[in-house]
C-alpha positions in Angstrom: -16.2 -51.7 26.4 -19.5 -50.2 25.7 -18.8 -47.7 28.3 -15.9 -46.6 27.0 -17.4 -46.6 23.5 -20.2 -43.8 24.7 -18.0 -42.2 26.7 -15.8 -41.6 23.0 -19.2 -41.0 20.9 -20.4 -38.7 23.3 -16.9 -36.7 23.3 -16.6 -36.9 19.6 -20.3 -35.2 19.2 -19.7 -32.6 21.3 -16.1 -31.8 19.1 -18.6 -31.7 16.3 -20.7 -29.3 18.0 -17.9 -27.0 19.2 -16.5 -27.1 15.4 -20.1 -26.3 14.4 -20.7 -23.3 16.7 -16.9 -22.0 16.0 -17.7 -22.6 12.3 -21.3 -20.5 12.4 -19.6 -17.6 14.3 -16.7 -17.3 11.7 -19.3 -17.4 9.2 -21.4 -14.5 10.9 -18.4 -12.5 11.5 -17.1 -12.7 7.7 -20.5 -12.0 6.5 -20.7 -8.9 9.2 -17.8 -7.3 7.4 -18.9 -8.3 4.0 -22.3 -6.5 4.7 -21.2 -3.4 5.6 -18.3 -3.2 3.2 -20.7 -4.5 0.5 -23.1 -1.5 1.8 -20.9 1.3 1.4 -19.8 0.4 -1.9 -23.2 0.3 -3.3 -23.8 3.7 -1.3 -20.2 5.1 -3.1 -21.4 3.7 -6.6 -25.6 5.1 -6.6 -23.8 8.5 -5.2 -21.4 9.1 -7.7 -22.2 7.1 -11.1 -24.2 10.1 -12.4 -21.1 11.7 -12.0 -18.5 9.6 -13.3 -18.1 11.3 -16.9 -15.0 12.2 -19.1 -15.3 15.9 -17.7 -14.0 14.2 -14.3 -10.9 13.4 -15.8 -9.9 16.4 -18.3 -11.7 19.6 -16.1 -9.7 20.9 -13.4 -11.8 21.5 -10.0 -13.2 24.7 -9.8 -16.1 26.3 -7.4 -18.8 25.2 -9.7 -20.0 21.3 -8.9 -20.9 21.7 -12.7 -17.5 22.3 -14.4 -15.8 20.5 -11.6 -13.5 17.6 -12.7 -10.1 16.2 -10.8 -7.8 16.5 -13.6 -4.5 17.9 -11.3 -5.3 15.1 -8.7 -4.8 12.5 -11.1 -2.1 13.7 -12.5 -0.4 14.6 -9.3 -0.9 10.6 -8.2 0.6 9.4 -11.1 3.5 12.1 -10.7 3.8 11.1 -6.9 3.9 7.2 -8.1 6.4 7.9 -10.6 8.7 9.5 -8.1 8.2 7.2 -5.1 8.0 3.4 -7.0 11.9 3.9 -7.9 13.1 5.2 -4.4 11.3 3.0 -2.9 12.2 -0.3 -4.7 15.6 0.7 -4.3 16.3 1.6 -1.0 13.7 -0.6 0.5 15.2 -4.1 -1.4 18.5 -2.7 -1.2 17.9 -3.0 2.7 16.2 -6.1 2.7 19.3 -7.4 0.7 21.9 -6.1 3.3 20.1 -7.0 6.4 19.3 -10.5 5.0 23.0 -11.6 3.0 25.7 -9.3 4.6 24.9 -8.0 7.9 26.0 -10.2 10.8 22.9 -11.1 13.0 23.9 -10.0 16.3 22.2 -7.3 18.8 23.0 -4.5 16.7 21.2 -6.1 13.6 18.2 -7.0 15.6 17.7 -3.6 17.2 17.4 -2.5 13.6 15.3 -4.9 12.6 13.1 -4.5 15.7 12.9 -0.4 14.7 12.2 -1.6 11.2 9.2 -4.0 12.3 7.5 -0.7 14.4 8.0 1.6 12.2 5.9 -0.5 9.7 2.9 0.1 12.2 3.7 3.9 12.5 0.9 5.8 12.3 0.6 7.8 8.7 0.3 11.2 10.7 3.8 10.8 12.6 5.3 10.4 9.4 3.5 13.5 7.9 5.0 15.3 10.9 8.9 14.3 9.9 8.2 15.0 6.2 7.3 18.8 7.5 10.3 19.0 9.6 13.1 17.1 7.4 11.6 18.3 4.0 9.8 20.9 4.1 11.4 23.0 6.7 15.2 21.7 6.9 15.7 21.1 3.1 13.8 24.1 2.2 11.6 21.9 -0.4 8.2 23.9 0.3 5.0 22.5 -0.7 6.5 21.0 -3.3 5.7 17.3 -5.1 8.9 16.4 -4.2 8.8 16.8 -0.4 5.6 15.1 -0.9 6.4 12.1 -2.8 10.0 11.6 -0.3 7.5 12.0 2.6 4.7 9.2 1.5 8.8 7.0 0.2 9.4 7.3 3.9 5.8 5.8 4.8 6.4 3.0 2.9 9.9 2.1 3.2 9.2 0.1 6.0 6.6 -2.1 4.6 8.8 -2.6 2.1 11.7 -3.8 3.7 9.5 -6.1 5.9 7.6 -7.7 2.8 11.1 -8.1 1.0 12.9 -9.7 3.7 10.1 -12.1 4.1 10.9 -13.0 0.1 14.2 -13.3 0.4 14.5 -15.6 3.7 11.6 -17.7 2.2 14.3 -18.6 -0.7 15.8 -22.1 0.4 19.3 -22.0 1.6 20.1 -25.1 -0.7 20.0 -22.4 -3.9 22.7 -20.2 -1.9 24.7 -23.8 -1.6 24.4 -25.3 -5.0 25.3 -21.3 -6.2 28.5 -21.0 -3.9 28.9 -24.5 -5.1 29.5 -23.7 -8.6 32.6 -21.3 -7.8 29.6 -17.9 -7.6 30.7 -15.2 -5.5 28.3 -13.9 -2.5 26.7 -11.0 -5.0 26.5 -13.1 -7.7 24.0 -15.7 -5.6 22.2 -13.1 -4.7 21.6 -11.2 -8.2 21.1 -14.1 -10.1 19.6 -17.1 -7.2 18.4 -15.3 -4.7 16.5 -11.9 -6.0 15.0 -14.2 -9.3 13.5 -16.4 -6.7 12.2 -14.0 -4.5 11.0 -11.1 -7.2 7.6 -12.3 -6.9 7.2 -11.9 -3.3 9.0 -8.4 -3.5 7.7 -7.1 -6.2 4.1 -7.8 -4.4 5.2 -5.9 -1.2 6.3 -3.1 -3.4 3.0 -2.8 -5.4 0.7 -3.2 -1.9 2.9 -0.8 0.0 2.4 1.7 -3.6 -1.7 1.2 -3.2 -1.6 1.9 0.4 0.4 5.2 -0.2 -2.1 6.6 -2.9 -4.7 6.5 0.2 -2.9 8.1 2.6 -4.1 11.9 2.8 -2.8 12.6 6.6 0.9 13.0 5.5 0.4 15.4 2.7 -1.9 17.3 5.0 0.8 17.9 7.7 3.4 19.1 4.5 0.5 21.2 3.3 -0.3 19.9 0.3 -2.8 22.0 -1.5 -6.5 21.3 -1.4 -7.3 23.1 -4.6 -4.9 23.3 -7.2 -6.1 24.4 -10.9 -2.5 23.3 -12.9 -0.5 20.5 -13.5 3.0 20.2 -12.0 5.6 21.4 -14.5 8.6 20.2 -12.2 9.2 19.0 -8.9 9.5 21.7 -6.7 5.7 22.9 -8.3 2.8 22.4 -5.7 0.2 19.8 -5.9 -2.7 17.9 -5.0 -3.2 14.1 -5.3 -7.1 12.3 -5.5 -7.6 11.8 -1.3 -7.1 15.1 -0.7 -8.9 16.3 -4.0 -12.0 13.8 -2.3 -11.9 15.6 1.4 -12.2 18.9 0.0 -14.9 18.1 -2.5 -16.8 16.5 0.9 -16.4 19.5 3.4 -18.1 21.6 1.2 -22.4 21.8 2.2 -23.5 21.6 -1.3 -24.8 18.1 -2.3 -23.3 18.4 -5.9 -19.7 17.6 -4.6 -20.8 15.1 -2.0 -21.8 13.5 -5.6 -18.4 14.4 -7.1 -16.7 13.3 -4.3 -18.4 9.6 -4.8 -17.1 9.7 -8.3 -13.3 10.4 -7.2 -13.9 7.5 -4.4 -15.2 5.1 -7.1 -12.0 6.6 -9.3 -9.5 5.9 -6.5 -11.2 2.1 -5.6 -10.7 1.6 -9.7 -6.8 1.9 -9.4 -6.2 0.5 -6.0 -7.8 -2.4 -7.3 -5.9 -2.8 -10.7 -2.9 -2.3 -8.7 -3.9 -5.3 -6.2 -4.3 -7.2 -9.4 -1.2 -6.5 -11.0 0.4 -7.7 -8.1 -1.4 -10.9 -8.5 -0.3 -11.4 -11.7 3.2 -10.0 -11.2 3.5 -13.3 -8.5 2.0 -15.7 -10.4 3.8 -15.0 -13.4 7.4 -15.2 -11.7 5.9 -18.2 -9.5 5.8 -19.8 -12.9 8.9 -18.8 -13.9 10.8 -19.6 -10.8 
């Protein structure tokens, strides 16, 4: 028996040693990325507070560091936000809805859903590329904020419709029951059981998919999106600019005066990424509650 008993205290110290080690090397490889990410922040923020004044928001950009401000970017975000959030949502749900209620699951649906999955880690470049081709050239739409906002609604379509089908299947099937139950017919469970439920987890997707779009400069590069633009968009088919782009150019140039400026539209962008992360995070718990 005491044999036996060792033989168990000796494996169970060695489990505690193995959960140790395992333990320490998650630790160090947390606080690795921590560091660094913690790093460049601090670098961004001493770099461009001096910077970070009203004049940043209401000056266009112009060749003087001094007078410079990113006025046009902002605006041509929002703009781009404005256009794509509705598309998007629409299209992108609307999918989710027909692939997950009405479309019989057989080889056909799972070849789309297996294009959908890997297009979702499409690189942003290749998309760029088919808004230039589609857009652009085939629909005539020019350097326009249109072609740029249908361009970056194809980027994140995918995402999308991946986040929202993961909602909508994660809604138990004894709400779809008790629904039918009652004498509801199939879009009737799903507008008012099915899409209440899962809102939260959609309306998260949609918002994450929204933040990863306003960083994305590689698209709107490839439909040539302008690097300096001095106006506001007065319509749709107007050029523009939006903050990553407005960023780049400020940090090719030699001068350290819009290396600074360029820290100040970084902080900028990190300011709304983040309230948009948060919204979401409020959006779910709030309908969590609700649910």
């Amino acid at each position: 028996m005491n044999i036996f008993h060792d033989a168990n205290r000796s494996q169970i110290a060695g489990r505690r040693r193995t959960d140790f080690i395992l333990h320490l090397l998650f630790v160090l490889a947390t606080s690795v990325g921590v560091i660094a990410l913690s790093a460049l922040l601090i670098d961004i923020v001493i770099d461009g507070i001096a910077r970070l004044q009203p004049s940043l928001f209401t000056e266009f950009p112009s060749r003087k560091a001094e007078g410079a401000g990113m006025k046009s970017a902002i605006v041509g975000t929002i703009y781009m936000l404005l256009i794509m959030a509705p598309i998007s949502f629409i299209f992108g749900v609307g999918a989710a809805i027909y692939l997950e209620e009405y479309a019989t699951k057989g080889r056909f649906t799972r070849l789309i859903q297996l294009n959908i999955s890997t297009l979702a880690g499409v690189p942003s470049i290749v998309y760029g590329i088919l808004g230039l081709t589609l857009f652009v050239r085939l629909l005539s739409l020019e350097k326009s904020l249109i072609a740029g906002a249908l361009t970056m609604t194809l980027l994140v379509l995918p995402i999308i419709i991946v986040s929202a089908q993961e909602a909508i299947r994660a809604v138990p099937k004894s709400r779809r029951d008790a629904s039918f139950a009652l004498g509801a017919t199939k879009w009737q469970t799903v507008s008012r059981s099915v899409l209440p439920s899962a809102i939260s987890g959609i309306l998260t997707g949609v918002i994450l998919a929204m933040s990863r779009a306003i960083g994305e400069t590689a698209p709107l590069v490839m439909i040539g999106a302008l690097t300096y633009v001095a106006f506001l968009p007065d319509g749709l088919t107007d050029s523009f600019t939006v903050m990553p782009i407005q960023i780049y150019n400020w940090l090719s140039k030699p001068q350290l005066e819009f290396k600074e400026l360029a820290a100040s539209g970084i902080i900028v962008l990190l300011v709304l990424l983040l309230l948009m992360n948060f919204s979401a995070i409020l959006l779910r718990n709030k309908y969590q509650k609700n649910v």
